[in-house]
N, C-alpha and C positions, 0 to 999 in steps of 0.2 A: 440155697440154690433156687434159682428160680427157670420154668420150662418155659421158652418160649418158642408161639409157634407160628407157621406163616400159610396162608393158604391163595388159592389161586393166585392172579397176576403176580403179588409178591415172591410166593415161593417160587415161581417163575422166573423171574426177575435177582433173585438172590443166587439161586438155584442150590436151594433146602428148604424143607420142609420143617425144620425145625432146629433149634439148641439149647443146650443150658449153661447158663452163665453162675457161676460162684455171687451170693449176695452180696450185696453192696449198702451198708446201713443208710447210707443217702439216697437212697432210692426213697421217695414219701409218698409217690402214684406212678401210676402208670405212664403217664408221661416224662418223668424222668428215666424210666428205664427207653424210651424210645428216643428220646435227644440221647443218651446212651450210647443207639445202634446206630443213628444219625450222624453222629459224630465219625463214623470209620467211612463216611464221602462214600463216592462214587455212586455206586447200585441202589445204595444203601437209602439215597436220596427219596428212593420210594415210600420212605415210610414217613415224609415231609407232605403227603397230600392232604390236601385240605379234608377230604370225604374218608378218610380212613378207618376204619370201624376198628375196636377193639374189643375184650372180651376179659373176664378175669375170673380163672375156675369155672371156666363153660359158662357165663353167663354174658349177656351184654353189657357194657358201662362205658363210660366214658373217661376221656384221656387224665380227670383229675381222681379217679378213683385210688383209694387206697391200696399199696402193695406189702405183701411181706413176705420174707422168706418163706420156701414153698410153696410160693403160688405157682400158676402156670398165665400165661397172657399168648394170648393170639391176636395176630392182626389178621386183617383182609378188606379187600377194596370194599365197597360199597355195591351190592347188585342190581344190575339192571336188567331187563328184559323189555319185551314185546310181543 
């Protein structure tokens, strides 16, 4: 099983805050699971942005990091401020 979660613009944009998907042994990073979520079009297109931050077990990483059952992965846009 693995958690995933979505925070600002995205869970906006989804409109959830989070789910959990049954694993999937093909899943090898983190970026397999998000061509994954990619794959169901429409909204979903959000998670196609170039600046998209990921996370694996609360920690930051990026989209080639490794995944396995029980993790948890969060995405969220990139912040910016002024």
């Amino acid at each position: 099983m693995i958690q995933v979660q979505f925070f600002a613009r995205y869970r906006e944009t989804l409109g959830r805050d989070s789910e959990r998907l049954d694993w999937d042994a093909s899943w090898q990073c983190v970026d397999d699971l998000r061509l994954r979520l990619l794959a169901r079009g429409a909204e979903w297109a959000v998670l196609g942005e170039q600046n998209l931050m990921c996370a694996r077990n609360q920690e930051l990483c990026s989209l080639e990091e490794p995944l396995a059952d029980g993790d948890e992965v969060a995405f969220f846009p990139t912040v910016t401020g002024g």
